[in-house]
SEPA-225493 format. One record per residue: residue in one letter; chain; z, y, x of N, C-alpha, C in turn. Coordinates in Angstrom, 2 decimals. Each point is the difference from the previous one (the first is absolute). Example, Ala and Ser with C-alpha at 12.3 -4.5 7.8 and 13.67 -1.06 7.14 Angstrom:
2
(A A (7.80 -5.69 13.19) (0.00 1.19 -0.89) (0.00 1.20 0.90))
(S A (-0.72 1.05 -0.35) (0.06 1.19 0.82) (0.73 1.09 -0.77))
***
This chain:
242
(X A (46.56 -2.42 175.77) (1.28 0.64 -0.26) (1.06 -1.08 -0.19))
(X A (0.93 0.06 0.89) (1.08 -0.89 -0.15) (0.66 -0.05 -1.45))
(X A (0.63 -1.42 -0.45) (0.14 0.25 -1.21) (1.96 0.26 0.39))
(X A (0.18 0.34 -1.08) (1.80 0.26 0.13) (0.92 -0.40 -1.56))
(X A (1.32 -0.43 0.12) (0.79 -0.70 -1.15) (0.40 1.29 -0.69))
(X A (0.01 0.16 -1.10) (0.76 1.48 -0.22) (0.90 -0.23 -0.53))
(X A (1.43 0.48 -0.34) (1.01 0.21 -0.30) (0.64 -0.97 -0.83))
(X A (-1.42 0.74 -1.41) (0.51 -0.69 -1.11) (-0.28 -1.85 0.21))
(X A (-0.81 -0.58 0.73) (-0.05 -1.55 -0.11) (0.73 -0.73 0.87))
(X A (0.77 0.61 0.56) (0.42 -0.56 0.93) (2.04 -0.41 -0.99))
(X A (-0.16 -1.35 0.80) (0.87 -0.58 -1.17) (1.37 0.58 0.82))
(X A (0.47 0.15 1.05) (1.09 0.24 0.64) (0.29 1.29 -0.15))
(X A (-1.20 0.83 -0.32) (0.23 2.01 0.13) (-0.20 0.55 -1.23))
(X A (-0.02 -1.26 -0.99) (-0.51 0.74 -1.40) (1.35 0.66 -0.71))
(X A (1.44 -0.69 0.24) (0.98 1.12 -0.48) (1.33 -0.32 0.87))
(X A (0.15 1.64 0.05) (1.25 0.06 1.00) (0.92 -1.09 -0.38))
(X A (1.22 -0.05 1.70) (0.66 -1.23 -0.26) (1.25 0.78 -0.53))
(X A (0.44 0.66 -0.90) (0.94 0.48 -1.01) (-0.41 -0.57 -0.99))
(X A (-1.76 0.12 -0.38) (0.08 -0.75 -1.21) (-0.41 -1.47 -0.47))
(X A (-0.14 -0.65 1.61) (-0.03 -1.46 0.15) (1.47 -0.42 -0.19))
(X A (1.03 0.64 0.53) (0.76 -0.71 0.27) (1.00 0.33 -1.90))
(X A (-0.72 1.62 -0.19) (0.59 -0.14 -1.99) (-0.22 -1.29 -0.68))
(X A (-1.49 -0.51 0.24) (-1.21 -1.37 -0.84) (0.92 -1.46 0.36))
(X A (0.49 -0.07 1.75) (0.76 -0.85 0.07) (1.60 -0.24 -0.39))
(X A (0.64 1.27 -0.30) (1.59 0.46 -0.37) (-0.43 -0.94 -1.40))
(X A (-0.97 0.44 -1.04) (-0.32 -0.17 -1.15) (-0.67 -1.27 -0.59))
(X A (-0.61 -0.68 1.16) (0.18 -1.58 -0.44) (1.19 -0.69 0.34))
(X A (0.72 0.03 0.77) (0.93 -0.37 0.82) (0.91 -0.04 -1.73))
(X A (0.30 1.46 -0.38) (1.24 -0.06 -1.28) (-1.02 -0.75 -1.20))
(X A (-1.24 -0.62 -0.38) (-0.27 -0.27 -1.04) (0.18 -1.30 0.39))
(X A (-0.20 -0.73 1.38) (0.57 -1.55 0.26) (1.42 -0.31 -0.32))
(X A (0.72 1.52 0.56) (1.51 -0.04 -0.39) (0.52 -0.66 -1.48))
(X A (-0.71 1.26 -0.72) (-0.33 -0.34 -1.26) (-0.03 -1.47 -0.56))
(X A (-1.03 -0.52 0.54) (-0.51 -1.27 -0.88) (1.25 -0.82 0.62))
(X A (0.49 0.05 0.87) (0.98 -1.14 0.71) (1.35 0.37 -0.85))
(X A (0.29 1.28 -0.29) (1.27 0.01 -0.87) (-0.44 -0.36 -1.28))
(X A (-0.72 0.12 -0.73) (-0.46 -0.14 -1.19) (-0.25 -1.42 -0.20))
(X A (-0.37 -1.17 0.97) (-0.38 -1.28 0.16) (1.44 -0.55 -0.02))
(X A (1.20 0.32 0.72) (1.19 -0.33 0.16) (0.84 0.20 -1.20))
(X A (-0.18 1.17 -0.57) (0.99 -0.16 -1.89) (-1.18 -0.52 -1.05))
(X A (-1.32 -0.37 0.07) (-0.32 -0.78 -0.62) (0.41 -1.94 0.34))
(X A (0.33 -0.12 1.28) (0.31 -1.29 0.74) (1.58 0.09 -0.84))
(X A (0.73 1.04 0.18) (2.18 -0.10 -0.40) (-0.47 -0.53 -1.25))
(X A (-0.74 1.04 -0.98) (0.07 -0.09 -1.29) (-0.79 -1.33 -0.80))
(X A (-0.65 -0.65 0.79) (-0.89 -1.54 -0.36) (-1.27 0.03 -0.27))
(X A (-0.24 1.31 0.31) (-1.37 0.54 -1.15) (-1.35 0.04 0.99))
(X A (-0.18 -1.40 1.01) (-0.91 -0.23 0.86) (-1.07 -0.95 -0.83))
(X A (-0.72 0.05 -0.02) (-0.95 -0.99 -1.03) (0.30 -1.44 0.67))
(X A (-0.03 -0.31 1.50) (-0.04 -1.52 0.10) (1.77 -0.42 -0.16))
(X A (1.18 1.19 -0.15) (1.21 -0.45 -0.60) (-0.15 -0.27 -1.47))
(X A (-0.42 0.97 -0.13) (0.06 -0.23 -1.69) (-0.83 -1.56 -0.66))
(X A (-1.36 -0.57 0.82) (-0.36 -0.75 -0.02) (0.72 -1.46 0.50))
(X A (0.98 0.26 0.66) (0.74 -0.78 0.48) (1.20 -0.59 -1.00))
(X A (0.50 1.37 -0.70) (0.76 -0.18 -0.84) (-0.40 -0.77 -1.25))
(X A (-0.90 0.52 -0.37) (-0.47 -0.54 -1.33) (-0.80 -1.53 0.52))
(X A (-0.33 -0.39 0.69) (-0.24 -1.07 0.78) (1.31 -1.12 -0.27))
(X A (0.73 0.47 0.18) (1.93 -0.38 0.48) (0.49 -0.53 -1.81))
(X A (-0.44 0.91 -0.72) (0.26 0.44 -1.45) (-0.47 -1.29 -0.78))
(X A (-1.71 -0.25 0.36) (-0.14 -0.66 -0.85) (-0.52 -0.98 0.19))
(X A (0.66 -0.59 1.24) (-0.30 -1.41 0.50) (1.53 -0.41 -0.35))
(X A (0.52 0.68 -0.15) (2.02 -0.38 -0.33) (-0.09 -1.39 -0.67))
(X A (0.56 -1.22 0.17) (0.04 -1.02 -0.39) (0.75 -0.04 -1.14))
(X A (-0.40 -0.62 -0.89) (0.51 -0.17 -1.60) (0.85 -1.10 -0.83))
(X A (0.68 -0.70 -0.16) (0.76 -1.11 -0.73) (-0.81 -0.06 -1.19))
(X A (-0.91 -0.98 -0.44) (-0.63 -0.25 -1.34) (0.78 -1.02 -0.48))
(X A (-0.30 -0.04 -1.30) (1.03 -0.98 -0.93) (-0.17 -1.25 0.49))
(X A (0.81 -0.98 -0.79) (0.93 -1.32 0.65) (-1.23 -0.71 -0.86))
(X A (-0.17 -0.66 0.76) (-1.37 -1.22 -0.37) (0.38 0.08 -1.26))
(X A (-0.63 -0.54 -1.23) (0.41 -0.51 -1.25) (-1.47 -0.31 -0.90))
(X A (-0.20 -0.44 -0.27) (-0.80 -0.70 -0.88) (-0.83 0.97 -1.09))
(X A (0.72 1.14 -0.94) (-0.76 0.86 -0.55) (0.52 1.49 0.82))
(X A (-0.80 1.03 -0.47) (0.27 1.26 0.16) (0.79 0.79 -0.76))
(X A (1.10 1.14 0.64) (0.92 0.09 -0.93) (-0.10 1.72 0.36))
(X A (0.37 0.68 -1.13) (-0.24 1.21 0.10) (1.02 0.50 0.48))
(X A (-0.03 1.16 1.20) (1.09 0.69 1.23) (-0.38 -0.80 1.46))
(X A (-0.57 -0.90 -0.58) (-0.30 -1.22 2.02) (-1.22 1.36 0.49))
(X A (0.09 -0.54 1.47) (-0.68 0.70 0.72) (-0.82 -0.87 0.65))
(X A (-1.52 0.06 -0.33) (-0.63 -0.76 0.35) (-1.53 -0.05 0.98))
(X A (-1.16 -0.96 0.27) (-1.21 0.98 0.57) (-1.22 -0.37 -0.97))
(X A (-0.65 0.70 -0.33) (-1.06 -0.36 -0.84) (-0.77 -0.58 0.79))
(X A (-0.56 -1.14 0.15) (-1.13 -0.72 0.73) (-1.42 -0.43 -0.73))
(X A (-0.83 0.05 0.66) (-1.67 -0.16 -1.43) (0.40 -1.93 0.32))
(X A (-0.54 -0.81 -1.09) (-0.25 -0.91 0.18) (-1.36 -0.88 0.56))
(X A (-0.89 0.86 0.20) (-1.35 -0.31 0.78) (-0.64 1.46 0.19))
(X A (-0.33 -0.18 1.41) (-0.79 1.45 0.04) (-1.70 -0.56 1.10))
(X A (-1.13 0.29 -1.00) (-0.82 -0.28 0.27) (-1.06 0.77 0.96))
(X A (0.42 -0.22 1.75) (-0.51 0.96 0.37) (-0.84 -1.20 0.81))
(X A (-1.97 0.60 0.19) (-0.41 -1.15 0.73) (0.36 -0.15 1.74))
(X A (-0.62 -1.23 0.23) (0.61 -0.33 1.39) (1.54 0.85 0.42))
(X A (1.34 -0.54 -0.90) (1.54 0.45 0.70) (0.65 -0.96 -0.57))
(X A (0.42 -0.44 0.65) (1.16 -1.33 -0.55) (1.15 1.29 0.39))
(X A (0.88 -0.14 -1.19) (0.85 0.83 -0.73) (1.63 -0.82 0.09))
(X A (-0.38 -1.28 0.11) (1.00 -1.00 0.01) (1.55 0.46 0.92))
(X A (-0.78 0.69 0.91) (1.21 0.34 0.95) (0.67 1.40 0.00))
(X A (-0.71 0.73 -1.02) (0.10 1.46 0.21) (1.30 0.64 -0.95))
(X A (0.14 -0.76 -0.94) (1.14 0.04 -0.94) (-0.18 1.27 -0.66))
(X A (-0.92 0.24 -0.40) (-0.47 2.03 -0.52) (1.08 0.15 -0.94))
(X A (0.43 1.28 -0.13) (1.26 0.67 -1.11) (-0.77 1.16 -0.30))
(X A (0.21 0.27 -1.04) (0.08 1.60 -0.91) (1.02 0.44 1.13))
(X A (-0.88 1.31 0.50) (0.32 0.52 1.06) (0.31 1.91 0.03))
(X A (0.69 0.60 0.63) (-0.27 1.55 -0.38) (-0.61 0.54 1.25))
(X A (-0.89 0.73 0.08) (-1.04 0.41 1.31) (0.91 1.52 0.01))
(X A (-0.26 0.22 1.28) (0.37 0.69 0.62) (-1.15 1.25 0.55))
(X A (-0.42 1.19 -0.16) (-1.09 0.87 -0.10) (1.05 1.26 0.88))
(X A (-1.25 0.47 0.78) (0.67 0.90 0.92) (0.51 1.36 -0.38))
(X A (-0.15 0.06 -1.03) (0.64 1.23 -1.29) (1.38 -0.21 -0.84))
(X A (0.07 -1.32 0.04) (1.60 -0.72 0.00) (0.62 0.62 0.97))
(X A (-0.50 -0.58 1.14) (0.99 0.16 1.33) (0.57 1.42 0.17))
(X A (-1.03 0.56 -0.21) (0.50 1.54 0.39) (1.04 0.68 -1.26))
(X A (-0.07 -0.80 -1.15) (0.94 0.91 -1.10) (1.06 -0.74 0.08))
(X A (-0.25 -1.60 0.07) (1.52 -0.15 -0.18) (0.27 -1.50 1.06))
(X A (0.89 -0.14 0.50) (0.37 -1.72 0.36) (0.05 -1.56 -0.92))
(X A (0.20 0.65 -1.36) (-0.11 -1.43 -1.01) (-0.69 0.49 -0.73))
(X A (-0.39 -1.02 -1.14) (-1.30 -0.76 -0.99) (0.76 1.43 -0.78))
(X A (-1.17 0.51 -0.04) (-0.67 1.06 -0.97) (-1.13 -0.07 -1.01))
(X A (-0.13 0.89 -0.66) (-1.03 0.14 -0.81) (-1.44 0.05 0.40))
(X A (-0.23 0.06 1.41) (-1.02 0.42 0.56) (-0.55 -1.16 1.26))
(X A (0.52 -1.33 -0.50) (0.23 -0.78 0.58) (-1.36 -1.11 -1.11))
(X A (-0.24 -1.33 0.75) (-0.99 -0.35 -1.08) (0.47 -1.41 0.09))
(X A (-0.87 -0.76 -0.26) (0.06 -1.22 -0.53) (-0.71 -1.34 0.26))
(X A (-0.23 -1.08 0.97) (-0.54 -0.79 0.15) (0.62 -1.39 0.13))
(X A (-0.84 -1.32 0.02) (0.23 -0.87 0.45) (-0.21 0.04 1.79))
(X A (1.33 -1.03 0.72) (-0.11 -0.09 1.32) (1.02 -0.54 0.20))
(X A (-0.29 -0.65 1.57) (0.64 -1.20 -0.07) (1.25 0.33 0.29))
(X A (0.77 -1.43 0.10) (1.57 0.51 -0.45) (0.68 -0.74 0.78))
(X A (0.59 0.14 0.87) (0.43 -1.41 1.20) (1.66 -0.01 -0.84))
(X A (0.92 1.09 -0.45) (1.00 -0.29 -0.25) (0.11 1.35 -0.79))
(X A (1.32 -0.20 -1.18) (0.08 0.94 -1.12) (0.29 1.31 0.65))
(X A (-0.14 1.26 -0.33) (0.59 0.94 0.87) (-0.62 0.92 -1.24))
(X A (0.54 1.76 0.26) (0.12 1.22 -1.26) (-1.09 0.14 -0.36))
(X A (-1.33 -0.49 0.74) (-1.27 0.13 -0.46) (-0.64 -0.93 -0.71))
(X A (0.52 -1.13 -0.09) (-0.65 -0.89 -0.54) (0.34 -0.92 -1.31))
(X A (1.34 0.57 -0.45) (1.19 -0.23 -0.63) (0.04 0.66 -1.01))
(X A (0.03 -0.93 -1.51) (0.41 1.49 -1.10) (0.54 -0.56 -1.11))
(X A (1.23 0.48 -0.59) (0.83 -0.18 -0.95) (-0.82 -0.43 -1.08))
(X A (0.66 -1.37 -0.90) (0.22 0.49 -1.70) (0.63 0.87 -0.67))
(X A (-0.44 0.62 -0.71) (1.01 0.60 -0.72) (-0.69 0.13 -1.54))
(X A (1.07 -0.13 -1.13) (-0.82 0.26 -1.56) (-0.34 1.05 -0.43))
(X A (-1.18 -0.37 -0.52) (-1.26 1.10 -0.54) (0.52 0.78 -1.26))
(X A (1.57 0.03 -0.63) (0.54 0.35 -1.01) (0.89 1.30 0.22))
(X A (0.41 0.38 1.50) (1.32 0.39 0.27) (0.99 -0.54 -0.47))
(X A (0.14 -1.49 0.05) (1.26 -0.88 -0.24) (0.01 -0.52 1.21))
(X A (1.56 0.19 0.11) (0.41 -1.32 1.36) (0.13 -1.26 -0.18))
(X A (-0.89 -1.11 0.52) (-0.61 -1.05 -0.75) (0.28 -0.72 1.36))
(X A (0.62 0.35 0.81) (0.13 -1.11 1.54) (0.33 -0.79 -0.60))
(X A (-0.28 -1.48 1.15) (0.64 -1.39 -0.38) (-0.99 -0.64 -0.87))
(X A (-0.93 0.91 -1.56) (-0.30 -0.31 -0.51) (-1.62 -0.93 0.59))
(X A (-0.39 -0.95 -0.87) (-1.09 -0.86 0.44) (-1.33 0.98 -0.57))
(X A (-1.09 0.03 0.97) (-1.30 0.53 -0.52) (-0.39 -0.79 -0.89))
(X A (-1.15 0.94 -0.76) (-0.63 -1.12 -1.03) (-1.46 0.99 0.21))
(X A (-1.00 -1.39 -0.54) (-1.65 0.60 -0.10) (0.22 1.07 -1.25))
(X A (-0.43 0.80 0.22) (-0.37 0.74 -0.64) (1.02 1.02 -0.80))
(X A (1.27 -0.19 1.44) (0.87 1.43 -0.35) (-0.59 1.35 1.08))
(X A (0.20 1.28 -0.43) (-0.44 0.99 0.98) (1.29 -0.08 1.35))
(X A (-0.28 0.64 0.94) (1.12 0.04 0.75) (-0.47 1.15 1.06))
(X A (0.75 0.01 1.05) (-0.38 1.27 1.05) (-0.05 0.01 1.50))
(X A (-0.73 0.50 0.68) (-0.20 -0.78 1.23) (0.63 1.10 0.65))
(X A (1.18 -0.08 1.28) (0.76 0.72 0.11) (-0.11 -0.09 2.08))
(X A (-0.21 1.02 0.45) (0.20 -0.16 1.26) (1.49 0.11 0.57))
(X A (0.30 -0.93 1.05) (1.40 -0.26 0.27) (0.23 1.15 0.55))
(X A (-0.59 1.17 0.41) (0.68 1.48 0.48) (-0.88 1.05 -0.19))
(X A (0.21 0.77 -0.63) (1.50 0.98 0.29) (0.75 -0.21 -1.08))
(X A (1.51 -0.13 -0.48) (0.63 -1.00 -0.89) (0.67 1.75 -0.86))
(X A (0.05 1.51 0.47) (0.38 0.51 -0.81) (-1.31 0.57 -0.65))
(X A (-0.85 -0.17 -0.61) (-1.16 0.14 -0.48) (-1.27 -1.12 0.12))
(X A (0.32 -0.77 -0.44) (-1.10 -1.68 0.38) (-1.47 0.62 -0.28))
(X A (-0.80 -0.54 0.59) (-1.52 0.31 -0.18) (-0.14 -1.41 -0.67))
(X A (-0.97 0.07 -0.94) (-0.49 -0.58 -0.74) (-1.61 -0.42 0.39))
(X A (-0.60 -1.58 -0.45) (-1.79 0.06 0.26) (-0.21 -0.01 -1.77))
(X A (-1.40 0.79 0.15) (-0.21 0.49 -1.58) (-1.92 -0.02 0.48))
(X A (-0.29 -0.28 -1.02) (-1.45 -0.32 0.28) (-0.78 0.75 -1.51))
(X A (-0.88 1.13 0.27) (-0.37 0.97 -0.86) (-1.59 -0.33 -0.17))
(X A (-0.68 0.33 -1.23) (-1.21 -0.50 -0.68) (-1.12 0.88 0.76))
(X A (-1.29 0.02 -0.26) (-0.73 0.77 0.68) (0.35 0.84 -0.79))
(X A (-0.50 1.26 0.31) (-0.63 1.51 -0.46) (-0.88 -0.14 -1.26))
(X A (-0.43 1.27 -0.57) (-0.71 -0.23 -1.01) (-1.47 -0.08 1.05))
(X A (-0.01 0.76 0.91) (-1.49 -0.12 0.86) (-0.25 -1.40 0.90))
(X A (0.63 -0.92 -0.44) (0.09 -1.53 0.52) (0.84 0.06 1.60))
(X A (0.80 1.36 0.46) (0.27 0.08 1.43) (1.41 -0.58 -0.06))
(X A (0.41 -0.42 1.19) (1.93 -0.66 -0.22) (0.80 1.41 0.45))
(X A (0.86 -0.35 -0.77) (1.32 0.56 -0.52) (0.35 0.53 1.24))
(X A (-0.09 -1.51 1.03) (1.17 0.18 1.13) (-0.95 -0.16 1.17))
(X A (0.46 0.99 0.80) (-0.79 0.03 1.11) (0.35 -0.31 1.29))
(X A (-0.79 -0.60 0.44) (0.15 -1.17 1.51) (-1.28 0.74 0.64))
(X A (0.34 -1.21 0.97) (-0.67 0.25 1.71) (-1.25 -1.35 -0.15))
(X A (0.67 -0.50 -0.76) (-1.23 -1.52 -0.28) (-0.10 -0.50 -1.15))
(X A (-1.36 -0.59 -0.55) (0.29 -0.59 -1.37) (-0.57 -1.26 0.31))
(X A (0.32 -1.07 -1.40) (-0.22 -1.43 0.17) (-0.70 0.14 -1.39))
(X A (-1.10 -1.36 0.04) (-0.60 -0.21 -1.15) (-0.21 -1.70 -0.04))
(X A (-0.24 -0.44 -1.21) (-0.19 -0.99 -0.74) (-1.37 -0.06 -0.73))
(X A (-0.57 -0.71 -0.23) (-1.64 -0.17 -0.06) (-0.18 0.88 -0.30))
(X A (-0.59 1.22 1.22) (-0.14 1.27 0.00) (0.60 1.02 -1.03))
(X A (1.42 -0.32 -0.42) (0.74 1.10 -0.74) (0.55 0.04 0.95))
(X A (0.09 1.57 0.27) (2.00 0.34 0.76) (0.89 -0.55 -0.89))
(X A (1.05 -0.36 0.89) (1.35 -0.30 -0.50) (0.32 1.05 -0.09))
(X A (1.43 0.16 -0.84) (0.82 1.22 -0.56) (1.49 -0.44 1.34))
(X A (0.14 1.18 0.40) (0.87 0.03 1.25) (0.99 0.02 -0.40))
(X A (1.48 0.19 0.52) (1.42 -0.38 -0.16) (0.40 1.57 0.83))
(X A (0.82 0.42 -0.89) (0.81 1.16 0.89) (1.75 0.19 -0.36))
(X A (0.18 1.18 0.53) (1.40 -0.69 0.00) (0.72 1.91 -0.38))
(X A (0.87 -0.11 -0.60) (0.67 0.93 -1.04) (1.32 -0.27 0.18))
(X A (0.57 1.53 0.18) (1.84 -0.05 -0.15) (0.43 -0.27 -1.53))
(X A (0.66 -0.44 -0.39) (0.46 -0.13 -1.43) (0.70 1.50 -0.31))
(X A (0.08 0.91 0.56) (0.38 1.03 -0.55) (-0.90 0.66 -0.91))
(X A (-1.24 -0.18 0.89) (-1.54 0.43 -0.54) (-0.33 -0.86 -1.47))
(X A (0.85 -1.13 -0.28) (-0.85 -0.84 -1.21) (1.19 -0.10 -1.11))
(X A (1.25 0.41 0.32) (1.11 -0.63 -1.01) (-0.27 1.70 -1.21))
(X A (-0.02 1.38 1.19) (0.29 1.15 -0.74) (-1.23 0.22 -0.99))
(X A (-0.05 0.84 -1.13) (-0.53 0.26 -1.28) (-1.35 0.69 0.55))
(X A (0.09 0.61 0.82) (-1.89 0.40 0.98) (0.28 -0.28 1.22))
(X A (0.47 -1.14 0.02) (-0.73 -0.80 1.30) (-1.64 -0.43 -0.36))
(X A (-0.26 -0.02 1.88) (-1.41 0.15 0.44) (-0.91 -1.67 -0.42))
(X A (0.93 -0.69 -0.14) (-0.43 -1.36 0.12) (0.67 -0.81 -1.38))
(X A (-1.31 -0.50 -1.07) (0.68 -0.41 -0.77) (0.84 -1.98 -0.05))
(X A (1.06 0.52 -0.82) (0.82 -1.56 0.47) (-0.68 -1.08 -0.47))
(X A (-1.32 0.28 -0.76) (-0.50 -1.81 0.33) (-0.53 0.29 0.94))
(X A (-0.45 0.70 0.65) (-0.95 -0.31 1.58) (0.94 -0.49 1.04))
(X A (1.39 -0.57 -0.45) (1.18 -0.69 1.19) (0.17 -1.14 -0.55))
(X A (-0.43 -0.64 -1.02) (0.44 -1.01 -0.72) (-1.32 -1.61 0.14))
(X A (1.06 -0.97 0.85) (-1.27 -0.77 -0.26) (0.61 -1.49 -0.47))
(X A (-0.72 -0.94 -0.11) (0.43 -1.24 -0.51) (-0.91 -1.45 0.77))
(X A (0.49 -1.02 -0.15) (-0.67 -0.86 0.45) (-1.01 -1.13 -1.07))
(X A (-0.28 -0.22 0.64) (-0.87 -1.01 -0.99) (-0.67 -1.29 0.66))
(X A (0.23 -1.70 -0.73) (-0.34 -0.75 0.90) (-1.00 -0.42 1.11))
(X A (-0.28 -0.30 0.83) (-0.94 0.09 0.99) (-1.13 -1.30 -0.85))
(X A (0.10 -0.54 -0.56) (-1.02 -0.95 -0.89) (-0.62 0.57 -1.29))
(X A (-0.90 0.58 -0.25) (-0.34 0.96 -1.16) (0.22 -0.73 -1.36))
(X A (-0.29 -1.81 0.38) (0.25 -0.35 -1.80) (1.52 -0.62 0.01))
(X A (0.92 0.59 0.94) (1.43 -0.10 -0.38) (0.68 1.35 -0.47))
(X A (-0.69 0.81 0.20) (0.37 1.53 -0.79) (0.82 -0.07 -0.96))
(X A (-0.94 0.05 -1.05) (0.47 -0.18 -1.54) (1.35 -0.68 -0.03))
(X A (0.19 -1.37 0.23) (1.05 -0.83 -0.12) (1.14 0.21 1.38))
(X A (-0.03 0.67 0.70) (0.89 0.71 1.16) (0.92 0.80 -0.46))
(X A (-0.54 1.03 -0.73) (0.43 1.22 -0.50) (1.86 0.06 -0.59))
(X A (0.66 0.56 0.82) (1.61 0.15 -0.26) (0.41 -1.31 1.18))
(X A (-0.78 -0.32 0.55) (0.86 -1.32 0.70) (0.40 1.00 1.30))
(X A (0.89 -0.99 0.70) (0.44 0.74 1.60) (-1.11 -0.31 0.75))
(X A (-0.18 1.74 1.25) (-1.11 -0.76 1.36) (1.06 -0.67 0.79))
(X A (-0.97 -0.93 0.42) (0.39 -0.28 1.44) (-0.11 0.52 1.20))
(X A (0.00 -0.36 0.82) (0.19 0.60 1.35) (-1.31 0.17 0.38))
(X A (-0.77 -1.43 0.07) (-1.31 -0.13 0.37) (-1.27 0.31 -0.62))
(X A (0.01 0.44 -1.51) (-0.46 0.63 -0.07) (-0.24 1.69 -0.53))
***
């Protein structure tokens, strides 16, 4: 018995061409669709590799840091640099690493500049720019510019933007369940302790009466890089170098 295609399998006769050509009317307007909808997300900036572009643009912005000088003075804008970083086989010599602000793909999409949701690392630093750059300012709410640092005054680490609400770095204790405060994408440790991470806070959040973040967790101080010059350091000016 001869065999035969029937109706239903046959890919050309399975539905009239009224309602091939409805299936094609109807992708045709959902491409429409995506192409107008792609075009006022393109007017309005709100393309992820613009927006990435922008904030790219934002916080590579080149920075004016303070005028050489011999100690540190509170209001200069400066880069925090480690003085040895012990990583094996990397000569470091050339890399110039800065306290750095990372950039996380959950940034990008909320906002173009250093947010709250933004984190914190060392990396290298070829020249000063909005990421790598961060104010003195005094740990008192006194305006103390001009004034000379000293070991073992508090003070405040201030990112050079956004200037009508400054974000602040504030560094919070563990948990009572030994977990950190602040949460990242990576942690670092020291003879097998984690380090306690660095995050970063609007001062709106720390100045008001229930703010989220308390104001010593913004407050930090220096102390000499020689442990048995401590003691006898104490109230003198830093220097630059260390």
């Amino acid at each position: 018995m001869p065999c035969s295609v029937s109706i239903f399998e046959s890919g050309s006769n399975r539905y009239r061409p009224n309602v091939r050509i409805g299936n094609w009317f109807e992708d045709n307007c959902l491409e429409l669709d995506k192409m107008v909808s792609f075009r006022k997300m393109r007017d309005r900036g709100e393309l992820l590799v613009e927006k990435a572009r922008t904030l790219f643009d934002n916080f590579q912005r080149e920075v004016q840091l303070a005028a050489p000088k011999h100690d540190i003075t509170i209001g200069a804008t400066i880069q925090l640099m480690p003085i040895y970083m012990n990583i094996q086989d990397l000569d470091t010599s050339d890399v110039h690493p800065a306290l750095s602000v990372v950039i996380n793909e959950y940034a990008i999409r909320t906002s173009q500049t250093i947010n709250e949701d933004c984190e914190l690392t060392v990396a290298p630093s070829e020249r000063p720019c909005v990421r790598n750059s961060f104010r003195i300012v005094s740990g008192d709410d006194k305006d103390r510019s001009g004034e000379k640092l000293k070991y073992g005054q508090r003070f405040r680490l201030e990112c050079v933007e956004p200037t009508n609400d400054p974000i602040l770095l504030y560094s919070a204790p563990k948990l009572s369940n030994l977990t950190q405060a602040i949460k990242t994408t990576f942690d670092s440790s020291k003879h097998g302790e984690i380090n306690l991470p660095l995050g970063l806070v609007h001062r709106s959040r720390i100045l008001c009466p229930d703010g989220d973040i308390p104001t010593a967790f913004t407050n930090w101080y220096c102390m000499h890089v020689d442990p048995y010059k401590r003691f006898e350091s104490e109230g003198e000016t830093v220097p630059v170098s260390r």
